[in-house]
MARDRENRO-66130 format. One record per atom (N, C-alpha, C, O): x, y, z; residue in three letters. Coordinates in steps of 0.05 Angstrom, whole numbers, padded with zeros to 5 digits, always signed. Layout:
XYZALA/...
This chain:
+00016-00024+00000UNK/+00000+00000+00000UNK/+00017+00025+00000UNK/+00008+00045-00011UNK/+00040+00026+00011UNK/+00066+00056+00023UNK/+00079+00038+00008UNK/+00077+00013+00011UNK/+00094+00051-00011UNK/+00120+00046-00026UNK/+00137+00074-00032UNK/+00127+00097-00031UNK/+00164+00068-00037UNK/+00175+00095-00042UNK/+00169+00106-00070UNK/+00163+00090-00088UNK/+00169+00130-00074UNK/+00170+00142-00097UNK/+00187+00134-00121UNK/+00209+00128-00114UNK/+00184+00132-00149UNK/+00204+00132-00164UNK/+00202+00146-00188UNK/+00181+00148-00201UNK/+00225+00156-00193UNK/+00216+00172-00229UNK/+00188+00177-00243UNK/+00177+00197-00252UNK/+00184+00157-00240UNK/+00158+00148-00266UNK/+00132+00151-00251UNK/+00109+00146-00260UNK/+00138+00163-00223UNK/+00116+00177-00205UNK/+00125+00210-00204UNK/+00129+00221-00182UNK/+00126+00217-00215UNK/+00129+00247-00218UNK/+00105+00263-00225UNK/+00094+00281-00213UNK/+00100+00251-00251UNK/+00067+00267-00257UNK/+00048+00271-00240UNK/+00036+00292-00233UNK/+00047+00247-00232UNK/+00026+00234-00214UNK/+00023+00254-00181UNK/+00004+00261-00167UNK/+00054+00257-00181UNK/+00056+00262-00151UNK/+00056+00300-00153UNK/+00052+00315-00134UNK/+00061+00309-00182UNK/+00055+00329-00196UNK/+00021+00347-00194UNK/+00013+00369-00187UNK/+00011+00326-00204UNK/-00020+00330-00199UNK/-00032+00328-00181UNK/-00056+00333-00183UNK/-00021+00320-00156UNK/-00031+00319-00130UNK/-00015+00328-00114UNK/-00010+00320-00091UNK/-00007+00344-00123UNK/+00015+00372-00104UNK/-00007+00396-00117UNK/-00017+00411-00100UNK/-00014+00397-00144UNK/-00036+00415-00153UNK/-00072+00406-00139UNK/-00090+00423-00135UNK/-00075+00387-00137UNK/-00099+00388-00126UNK/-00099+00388-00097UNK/-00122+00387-00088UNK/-00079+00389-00078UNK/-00079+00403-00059UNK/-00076+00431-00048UNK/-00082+00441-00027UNK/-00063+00441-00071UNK/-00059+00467-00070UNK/-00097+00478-00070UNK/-00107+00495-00055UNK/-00111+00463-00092UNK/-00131+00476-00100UNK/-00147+00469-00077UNK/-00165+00485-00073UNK/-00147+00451-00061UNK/-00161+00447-00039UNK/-00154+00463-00014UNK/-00166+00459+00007UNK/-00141+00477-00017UNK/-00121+00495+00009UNK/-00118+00512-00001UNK/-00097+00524+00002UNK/-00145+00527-00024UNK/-00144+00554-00040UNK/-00118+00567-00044UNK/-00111+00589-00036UNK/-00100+00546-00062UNK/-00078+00573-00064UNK/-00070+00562-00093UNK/-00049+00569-00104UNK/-00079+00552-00100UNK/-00074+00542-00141UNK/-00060+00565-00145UNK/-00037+00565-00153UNK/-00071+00584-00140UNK/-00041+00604-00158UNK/-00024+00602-00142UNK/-00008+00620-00146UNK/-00020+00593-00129UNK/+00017+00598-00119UNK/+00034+00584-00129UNK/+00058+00592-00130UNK/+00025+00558-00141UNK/+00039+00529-00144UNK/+00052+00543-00172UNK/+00044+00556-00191UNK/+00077+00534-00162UNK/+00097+00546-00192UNK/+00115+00520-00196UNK/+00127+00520-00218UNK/+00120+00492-00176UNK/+00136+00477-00188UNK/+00123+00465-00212UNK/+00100+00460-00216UNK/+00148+00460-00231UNK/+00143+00442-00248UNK/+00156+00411-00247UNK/+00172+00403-00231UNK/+00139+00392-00275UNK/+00147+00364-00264UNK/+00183+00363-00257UNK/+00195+00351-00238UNK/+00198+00384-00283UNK/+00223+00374-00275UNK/+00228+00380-00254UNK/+00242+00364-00241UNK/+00222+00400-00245UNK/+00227+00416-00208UNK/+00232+00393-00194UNK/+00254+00387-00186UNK/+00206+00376-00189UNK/+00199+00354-00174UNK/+00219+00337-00181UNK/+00232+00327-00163UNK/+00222+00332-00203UNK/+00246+00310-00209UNK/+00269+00313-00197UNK/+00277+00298-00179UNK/+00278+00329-00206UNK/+00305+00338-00198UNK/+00314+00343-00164UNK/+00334+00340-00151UNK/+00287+00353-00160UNK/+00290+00357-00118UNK/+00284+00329-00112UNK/+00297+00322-00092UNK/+00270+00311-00122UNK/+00264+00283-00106UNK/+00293+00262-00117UNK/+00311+00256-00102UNK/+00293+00254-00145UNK/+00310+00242-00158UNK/+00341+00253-00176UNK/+00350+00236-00191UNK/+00353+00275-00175UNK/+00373+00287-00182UNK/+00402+00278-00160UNK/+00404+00265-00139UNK/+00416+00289-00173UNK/+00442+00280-00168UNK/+00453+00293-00138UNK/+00478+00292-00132UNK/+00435+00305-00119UNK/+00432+00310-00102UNK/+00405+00309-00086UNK/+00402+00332-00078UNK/+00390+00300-00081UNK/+00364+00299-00078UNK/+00359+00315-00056UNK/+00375+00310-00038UNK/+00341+00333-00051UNK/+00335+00353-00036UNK/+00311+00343-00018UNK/+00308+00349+00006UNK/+00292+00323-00034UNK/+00268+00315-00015UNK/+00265+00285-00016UNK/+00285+00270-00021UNK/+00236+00274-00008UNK/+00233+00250-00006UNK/+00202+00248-00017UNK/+00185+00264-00010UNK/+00198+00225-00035UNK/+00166+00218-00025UNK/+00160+00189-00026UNK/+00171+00169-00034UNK/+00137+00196-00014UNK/+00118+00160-00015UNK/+00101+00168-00021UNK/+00088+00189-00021UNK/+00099+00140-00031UNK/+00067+00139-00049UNK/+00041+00119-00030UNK/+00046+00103-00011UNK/+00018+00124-00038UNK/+00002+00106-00037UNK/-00013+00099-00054UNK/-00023+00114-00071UNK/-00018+00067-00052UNK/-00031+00056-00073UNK/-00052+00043-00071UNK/-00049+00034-00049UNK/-00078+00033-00081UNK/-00095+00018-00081UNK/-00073-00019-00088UNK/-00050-00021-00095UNK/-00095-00045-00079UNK/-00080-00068-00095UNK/-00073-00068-00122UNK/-00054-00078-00134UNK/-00099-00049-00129UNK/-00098-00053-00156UNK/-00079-00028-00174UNK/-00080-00022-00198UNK/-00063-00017-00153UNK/-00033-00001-00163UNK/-00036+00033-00174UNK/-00022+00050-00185UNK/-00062+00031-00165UNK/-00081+00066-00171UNK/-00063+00086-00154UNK/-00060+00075-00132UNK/-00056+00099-00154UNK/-00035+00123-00138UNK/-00054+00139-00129UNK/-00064+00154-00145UNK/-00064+00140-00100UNK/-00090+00156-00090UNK/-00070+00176-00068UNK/-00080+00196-00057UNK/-00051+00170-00064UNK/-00045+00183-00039UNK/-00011+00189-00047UNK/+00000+00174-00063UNK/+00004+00216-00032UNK/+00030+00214-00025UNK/+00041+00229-00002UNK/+00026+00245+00008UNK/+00061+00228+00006UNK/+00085+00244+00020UNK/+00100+00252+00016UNK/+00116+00237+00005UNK/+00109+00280+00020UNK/+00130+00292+00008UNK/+00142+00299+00031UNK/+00125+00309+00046UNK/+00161+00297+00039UNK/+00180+00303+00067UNK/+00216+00308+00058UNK/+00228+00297+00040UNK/+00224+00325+00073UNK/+00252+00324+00083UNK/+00265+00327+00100UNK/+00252+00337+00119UNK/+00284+00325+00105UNK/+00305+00313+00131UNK/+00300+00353+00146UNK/+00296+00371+00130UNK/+00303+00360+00178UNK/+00300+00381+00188UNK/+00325+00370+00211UNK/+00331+00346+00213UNK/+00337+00390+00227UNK/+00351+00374+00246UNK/+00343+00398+00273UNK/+00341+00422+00266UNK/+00340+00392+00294UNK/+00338+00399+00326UNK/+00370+00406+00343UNK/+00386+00393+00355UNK/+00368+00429+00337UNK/+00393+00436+00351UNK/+00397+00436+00393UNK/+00414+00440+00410UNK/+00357+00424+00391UNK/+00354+00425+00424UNK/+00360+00389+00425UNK/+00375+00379+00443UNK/+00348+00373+00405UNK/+00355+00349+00401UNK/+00381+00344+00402UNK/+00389+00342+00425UNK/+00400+00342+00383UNK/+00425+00345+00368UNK/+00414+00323+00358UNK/+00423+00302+00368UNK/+00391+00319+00337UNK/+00392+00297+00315UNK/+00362+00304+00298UNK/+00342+00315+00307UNK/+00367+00294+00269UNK/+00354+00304+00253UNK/+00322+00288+00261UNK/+00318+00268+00274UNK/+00305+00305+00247UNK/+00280+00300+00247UNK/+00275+00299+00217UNK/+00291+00305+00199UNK/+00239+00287+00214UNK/+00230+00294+00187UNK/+00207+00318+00187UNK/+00189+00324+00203UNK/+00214+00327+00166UNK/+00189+00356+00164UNK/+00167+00344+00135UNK/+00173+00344+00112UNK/+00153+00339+00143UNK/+00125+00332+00130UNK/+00117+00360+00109UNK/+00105+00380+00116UNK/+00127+00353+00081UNK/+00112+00380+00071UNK/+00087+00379+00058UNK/+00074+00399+00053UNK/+00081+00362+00053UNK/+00061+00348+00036UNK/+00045+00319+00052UNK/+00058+00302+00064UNK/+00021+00320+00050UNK/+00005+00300+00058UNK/-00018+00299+00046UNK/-00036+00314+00054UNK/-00023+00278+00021UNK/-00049+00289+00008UNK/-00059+00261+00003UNK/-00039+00245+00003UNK/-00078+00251-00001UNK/-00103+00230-00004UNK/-00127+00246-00017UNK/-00143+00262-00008UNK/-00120+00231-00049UNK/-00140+00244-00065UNK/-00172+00233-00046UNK/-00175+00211-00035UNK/-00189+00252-00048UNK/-00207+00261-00036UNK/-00230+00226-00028UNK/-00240+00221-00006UNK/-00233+00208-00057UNK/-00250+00187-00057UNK/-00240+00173-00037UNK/-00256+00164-00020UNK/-00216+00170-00035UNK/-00197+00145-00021UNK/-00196+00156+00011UNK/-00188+00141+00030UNK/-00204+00180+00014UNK/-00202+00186+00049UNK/-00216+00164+00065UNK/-00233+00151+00053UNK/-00213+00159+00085UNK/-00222+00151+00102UNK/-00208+00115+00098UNK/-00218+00098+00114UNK/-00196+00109+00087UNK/-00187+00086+00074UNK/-00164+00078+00082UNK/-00155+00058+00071UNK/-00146+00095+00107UNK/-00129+00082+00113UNK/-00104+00093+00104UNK/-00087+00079+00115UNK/-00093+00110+00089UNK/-00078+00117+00070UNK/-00060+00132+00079UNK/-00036+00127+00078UNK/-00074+00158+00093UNK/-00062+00175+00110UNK/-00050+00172+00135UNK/-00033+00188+00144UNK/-00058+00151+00145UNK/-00044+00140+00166UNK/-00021+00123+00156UNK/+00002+00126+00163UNK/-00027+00112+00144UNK/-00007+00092+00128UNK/+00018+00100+00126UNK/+00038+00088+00132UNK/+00014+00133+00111UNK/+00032+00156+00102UNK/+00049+00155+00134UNK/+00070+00143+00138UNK/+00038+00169+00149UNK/+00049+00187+00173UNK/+00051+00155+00178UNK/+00074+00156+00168UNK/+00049+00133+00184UNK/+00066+00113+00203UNK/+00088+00109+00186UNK/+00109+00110+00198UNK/+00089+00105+00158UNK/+00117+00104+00143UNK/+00139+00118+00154UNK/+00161+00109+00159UNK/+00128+00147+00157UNK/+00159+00167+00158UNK/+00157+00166+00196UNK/+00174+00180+00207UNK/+00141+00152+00213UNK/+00147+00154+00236UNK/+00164+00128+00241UNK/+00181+00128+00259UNK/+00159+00104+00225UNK/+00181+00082+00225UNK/+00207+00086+00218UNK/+00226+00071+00226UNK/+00209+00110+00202UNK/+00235+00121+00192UNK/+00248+00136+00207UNK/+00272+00141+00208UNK/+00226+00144+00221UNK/+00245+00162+00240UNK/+00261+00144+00263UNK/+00285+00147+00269UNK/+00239+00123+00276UNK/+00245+00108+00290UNK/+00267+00091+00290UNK/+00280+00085+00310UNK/+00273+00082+00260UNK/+00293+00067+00253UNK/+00321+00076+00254UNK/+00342+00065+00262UNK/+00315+00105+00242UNK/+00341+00134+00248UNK/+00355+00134+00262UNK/+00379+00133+00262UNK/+00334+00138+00284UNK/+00342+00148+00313UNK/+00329+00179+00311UNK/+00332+00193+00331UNK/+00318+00187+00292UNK/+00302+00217+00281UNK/+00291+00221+00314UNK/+00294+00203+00330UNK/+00282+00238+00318UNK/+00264+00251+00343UNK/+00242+00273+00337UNK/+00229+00285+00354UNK/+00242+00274+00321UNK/+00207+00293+00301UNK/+00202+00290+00283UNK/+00216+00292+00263UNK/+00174+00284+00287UNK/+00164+00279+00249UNK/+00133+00313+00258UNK/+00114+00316+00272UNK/+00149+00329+00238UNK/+00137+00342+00242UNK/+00124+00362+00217UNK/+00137+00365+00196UNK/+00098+00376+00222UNK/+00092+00391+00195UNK/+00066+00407+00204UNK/+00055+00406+00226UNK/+00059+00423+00178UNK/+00039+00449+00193UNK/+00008+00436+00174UNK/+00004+00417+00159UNK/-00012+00461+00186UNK/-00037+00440+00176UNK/-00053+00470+00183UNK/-00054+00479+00206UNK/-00064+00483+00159UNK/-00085+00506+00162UNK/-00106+00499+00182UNK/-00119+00479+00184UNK/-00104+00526+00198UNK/-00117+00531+00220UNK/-00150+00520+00213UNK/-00164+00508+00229UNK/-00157+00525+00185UNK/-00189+00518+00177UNK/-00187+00496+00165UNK/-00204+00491+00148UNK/-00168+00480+00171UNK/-00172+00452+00158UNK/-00174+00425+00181UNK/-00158+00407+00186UNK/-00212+00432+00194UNK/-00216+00418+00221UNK/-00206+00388+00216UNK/-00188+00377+00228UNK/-00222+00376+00193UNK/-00214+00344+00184UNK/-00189+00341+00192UNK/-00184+00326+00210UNK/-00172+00353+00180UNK/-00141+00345+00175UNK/-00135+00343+00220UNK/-00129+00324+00234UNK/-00140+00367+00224UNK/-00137+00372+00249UNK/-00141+00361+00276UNK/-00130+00368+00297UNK/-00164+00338+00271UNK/-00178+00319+00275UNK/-00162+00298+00273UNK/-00149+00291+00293UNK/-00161+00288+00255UNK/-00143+00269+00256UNK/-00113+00260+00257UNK/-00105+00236+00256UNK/-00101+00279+00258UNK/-00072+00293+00268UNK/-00078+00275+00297UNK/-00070+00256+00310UNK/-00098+00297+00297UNK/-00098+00293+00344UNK/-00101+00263+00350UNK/-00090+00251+00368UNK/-00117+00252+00330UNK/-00124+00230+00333UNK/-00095+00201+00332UNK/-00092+00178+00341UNK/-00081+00219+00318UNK/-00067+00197+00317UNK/-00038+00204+00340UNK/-00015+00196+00338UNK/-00049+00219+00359UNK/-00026+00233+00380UNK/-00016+00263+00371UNK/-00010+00278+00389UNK/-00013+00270+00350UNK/-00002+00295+00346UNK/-00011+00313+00358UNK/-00035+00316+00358UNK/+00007+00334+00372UNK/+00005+00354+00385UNK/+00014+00379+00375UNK/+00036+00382+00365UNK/-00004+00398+00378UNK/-00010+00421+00362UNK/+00009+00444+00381UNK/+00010+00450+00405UNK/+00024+00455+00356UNK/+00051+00474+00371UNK/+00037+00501+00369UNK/+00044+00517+00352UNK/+00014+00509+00387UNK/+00002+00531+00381UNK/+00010+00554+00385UNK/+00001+00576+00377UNK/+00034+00548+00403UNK/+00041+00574+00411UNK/+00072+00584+00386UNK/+00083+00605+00381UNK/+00074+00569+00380UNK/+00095+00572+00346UNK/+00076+00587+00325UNK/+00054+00577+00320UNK/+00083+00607+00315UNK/+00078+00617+00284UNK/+00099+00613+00266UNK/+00122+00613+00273UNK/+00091+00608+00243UNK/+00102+00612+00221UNK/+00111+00618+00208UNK/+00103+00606+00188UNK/+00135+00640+00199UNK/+00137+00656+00183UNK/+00158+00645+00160UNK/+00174+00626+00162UNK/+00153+00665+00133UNK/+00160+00667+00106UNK/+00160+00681+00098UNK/+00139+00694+00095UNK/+00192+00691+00086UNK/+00202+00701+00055UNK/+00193+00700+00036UNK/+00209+00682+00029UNK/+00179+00703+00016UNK/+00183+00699-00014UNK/+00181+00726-00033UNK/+00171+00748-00032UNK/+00189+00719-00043UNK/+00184+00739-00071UNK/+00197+00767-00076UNK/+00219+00769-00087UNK/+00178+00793-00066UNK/+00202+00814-00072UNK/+00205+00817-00032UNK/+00218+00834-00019UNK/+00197+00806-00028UNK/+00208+00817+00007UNK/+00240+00801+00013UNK/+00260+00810+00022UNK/+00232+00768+00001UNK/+00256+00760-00001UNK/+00276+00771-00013UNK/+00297+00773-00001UNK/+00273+00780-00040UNK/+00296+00794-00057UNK/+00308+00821-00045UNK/+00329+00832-00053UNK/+00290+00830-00023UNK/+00305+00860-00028UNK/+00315+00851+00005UNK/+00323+00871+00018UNK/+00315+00823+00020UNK/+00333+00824+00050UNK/+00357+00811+00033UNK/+00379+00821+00038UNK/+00356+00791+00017UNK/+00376+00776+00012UNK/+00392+00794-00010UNK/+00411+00783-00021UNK/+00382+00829-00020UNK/+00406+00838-00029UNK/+00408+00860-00012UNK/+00411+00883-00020UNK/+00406+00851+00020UNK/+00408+00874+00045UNK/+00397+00894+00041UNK/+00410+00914+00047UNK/+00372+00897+00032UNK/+00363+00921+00035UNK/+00350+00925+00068UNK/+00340+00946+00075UNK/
């Protein structure tokens, strides 16, 4: 059902990096392309990770996109969950858990000490079952982000 990602899952894992975006209203933001994905998951340095999920019958309903984060209060790396999506039919099916026990066996196996990732404040379902499966909500953490021209004009010191 959880297998790792490979090449010839790119599209796939392409179009459901876009239909999450559109479910988490932000379709216009999504600017990777397939090679993007290629090249950060499968390139001569790989930057990320994913898993897939599958039906028996080898249907790709679900994935994970994660990469390595490290705890300087730990002194050992963790995983950061950037992606968690289960096309919409297949919810409730097991999939998503499937996902998050994969990269928590990984961590386990590591010696990792967080598997960790963010989840919109209006997204109760997701939030729900987070809790459900033990996750604990870092409420008192915000978020913040760079991009675009705010990034360009710190990173040429303005």
């Amino acid at each position: 059902m959880i297998r790792d990602a490979t090449p010839a899952d790119v599209p796939v894992v392409h179009e459901m990096v876009r239909e999450l975006a559109e479910y988490e209203k932000a379709l216009h933001e999504v600017r990777a392309s397939e090679e993007q994905l290629r090249e950060a998951l499968f390139g001569e340095r790989p930057a990320a990770y994913a898993h897939i999920a599958e039906t028996a019958e080898g249907e790709v309903v679900g994935f994970a996109l994660w990469f390595l984060n490290f705890s300087t209060w730990r002194g050992v790396h963790g995983i950061y969950l950037e992606d968690l999506y289960v096309r919409p039919a297949q919810r409730g099916g097991g999939y998503g858990k499937a996902l998050l026990a994969s990269l928590a066996r990984i961590c386990v196996e590591r010696g990792y000490e967080r598997l960790e990732w963010s989840v919109l404040d209006w997204n109760s379902p997701a939030r729900e079952f987070y809790k459900s499966l033990g996750a604990v909500s870092m409420d008192e953490w915000t978020v913040n982000r760079l991009t675009d021209d705010a990034l360009h004009r710190l990173g040429a010191g303005a």
